[in-house]
N, C-alpha and C positions, 0 to 999 in steps of 0.2 A: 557475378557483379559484386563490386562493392561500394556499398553509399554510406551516407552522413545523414541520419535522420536527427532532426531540430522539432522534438513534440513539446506539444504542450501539455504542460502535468500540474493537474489540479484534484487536491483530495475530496474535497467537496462542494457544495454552491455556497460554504461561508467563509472556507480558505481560500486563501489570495494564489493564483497558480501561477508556474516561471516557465520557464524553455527548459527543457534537458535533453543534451546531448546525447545518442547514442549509433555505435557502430555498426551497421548491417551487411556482415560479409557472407563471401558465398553465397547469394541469394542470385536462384534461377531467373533468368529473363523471361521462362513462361509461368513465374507464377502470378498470379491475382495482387493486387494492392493488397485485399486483407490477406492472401496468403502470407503475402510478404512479413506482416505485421504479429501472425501467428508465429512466423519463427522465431521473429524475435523475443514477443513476447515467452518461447519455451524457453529461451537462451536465459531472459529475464530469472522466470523461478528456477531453474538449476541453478541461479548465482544466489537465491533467496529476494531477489528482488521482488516490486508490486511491479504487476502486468500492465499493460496499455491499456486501459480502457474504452471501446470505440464502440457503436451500437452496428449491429449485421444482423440481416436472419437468412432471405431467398439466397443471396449473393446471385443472382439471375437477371438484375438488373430491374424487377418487376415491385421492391415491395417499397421502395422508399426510407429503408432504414438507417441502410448508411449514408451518412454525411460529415467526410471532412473536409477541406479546405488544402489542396496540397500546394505549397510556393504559390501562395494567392488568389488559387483557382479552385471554387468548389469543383469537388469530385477530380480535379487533376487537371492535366492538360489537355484531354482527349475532347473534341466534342461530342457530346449527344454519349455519353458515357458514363456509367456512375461508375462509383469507385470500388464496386463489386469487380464489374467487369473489365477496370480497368490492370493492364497486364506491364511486369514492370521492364517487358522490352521496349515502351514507351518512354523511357530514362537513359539514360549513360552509364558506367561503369565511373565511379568517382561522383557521381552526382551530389548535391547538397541538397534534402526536401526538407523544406519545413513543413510540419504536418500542425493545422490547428480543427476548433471545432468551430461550429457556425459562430460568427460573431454578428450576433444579434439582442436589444435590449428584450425584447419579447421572445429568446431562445434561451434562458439562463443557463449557465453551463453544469451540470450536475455532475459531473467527474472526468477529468481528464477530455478526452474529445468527444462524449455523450452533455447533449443539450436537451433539456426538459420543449419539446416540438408540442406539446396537447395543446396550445394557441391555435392551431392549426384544425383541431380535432373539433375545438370548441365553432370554429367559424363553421367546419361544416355541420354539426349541429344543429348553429342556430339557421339552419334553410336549405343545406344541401340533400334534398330529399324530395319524395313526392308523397301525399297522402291522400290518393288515391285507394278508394278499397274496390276492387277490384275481382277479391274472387281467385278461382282457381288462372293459371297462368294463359294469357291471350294467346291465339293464333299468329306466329311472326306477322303476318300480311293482312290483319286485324283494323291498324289503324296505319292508312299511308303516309309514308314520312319523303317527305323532296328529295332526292341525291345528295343534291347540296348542302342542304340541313344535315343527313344522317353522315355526313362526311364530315362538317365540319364540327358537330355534335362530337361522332368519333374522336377527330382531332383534339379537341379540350378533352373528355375522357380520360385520357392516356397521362392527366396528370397522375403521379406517385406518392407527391405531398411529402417528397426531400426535404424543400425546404431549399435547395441550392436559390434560389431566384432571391429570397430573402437573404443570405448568406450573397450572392452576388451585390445586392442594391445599395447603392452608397448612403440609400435612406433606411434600409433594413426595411422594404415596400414586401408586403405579400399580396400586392394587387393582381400577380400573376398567375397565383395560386385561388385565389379568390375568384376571380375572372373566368377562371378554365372551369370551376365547380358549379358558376353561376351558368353560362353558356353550354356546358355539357347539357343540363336540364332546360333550361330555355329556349332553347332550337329545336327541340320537340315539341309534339302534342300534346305528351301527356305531362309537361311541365308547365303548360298555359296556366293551369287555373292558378298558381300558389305565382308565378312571375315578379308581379311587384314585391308581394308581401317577402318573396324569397329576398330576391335583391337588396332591399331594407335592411333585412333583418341581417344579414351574409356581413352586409357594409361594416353598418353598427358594431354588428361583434369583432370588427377586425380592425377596427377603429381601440373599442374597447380592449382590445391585447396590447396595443404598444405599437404597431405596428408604423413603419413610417409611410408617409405620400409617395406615392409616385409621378415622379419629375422625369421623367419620356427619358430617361439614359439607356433603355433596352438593353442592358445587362444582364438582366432576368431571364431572356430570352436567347442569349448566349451563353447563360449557364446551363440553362433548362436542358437534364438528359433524354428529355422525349423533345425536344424539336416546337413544345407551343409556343402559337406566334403572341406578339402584344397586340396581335388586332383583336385578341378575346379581351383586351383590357378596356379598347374601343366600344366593344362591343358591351360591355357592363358599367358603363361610364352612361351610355344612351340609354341603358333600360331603368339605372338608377334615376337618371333625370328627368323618363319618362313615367316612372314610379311616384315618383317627387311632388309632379305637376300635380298626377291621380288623386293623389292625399291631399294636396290645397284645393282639387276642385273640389273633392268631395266636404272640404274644413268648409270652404266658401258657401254650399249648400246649405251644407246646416246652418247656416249663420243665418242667411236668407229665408232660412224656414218658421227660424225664431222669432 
């Protein structure tokens, strides 16, 4: 195969970055996207050129590292695919890819198609956690959890923390991502006690990055390579409000008390 890649090349987060052209010939139909990007990149220094810069580590699809944007689409055209996994029998022979990195004001771009993601790191931080002490590790069948629950628990789980659902939202929303970290823990047992304060706190800080609103375009949920729905976003929308209430009943009491 041979394509037309259109990357975007940025030296750092205070240089202004442009489009640069480059040729990618001879490239297998079974290799990986980053495979693909490795060649070129080798092709790069034997000509003394600077490399592509792009962020990878599992290429398994499991770790959330990579994130580019190919012809519009985080992670490419495939769904439910990151760009680890995605293979470049998925293109044409001649094709044109433009390749960029997340565009996001809360994702600054730190070189070429690697974007500074610890926004992400910091929301789960501030509440994606339990602090339960507990001891040495429970009996699986310790404490009973619903089908339902442990399934849909599962389901949110399976976020990677890409970052594609941000990079998808025309608001640059990471309610989706937030959503899935808040409901993973929240639809168990052992996420009751911290529930509101979690939710709160999750919001707030993802508020505090930059982050934009989400306005129901369910984009984020057509990028998303694990498949979470936006009804996790329903579902922390009610606990925040339900959190909300908790805090002015309890403001109201004290007031009453006084």
């Amino acid at each position: 195969m041979n394509l037309t890649l259109i990357v975007w090349r940025q030296k750092d987060a205070r240089t202004p970055g442009r489009f640069v052209t480059y040729e990618a010939s001879d490239i297998s139909p079974d290799m990986s996207f980053l495979e693909m990007l490795d060649v070129v990149n080798e092709r790069l220094v034997e000509k003394g050129g600077d490399p592509i810069a792009f962020d990878h580590d599992c290429r398994e699809g499991i770790c959330g590292t990579c994130g580019v944007v190919v012809n519009g689409r985080p992670h490419g055209p495939r769904e439910r695919t990151t760009a680890c996994q995605l293979h470049m029998r998925s293109f044409e022979d001649g094709d044109v890819l433009t390749i960029e990195p997340w565009r996001a004001k809360a994702f600054p771009v730190l070189k070429d198609l690697i974007v500074d993601r610890s926004g992400l790191d910091r929301v789960i931080a501030a509440g994606g956690f339990i602090a339960a002490a507990i001891g040495s590790a429970p009996d699986a069948n310790a404490v009973p959890v619903r089908k339902v629950y442990a399934d849909l628990a599962m389901d949110a789980a399976a976020c990677i923390g890409c970052g594609a659902c941000v990079a998808a939202c025309p608001n640059a929303s990471a309610m989706l991502f937030t959503a899935a970290k808040v409901s993973h823990l929240g639809l168990l047992p052992q996420g009751q006690p911290e529930r509101n304060e979690r939710v709160r706190a999750m919001v707030a800080q993802m508020d505090a990055e930059g982050f934009g609103s989400c306005t129901n375009h369910e984009e984020c949920e057509a990028a998303c390579p694990k498949g979470i729905s936006v009804e996790t976003i329903g579902r922390m929308n009610a606990d925040f409000i339900m959190a909300s209430l908790t805090v002015g009943r309890r403001a109201a009491k004290l007031g009453d008390s006084g």
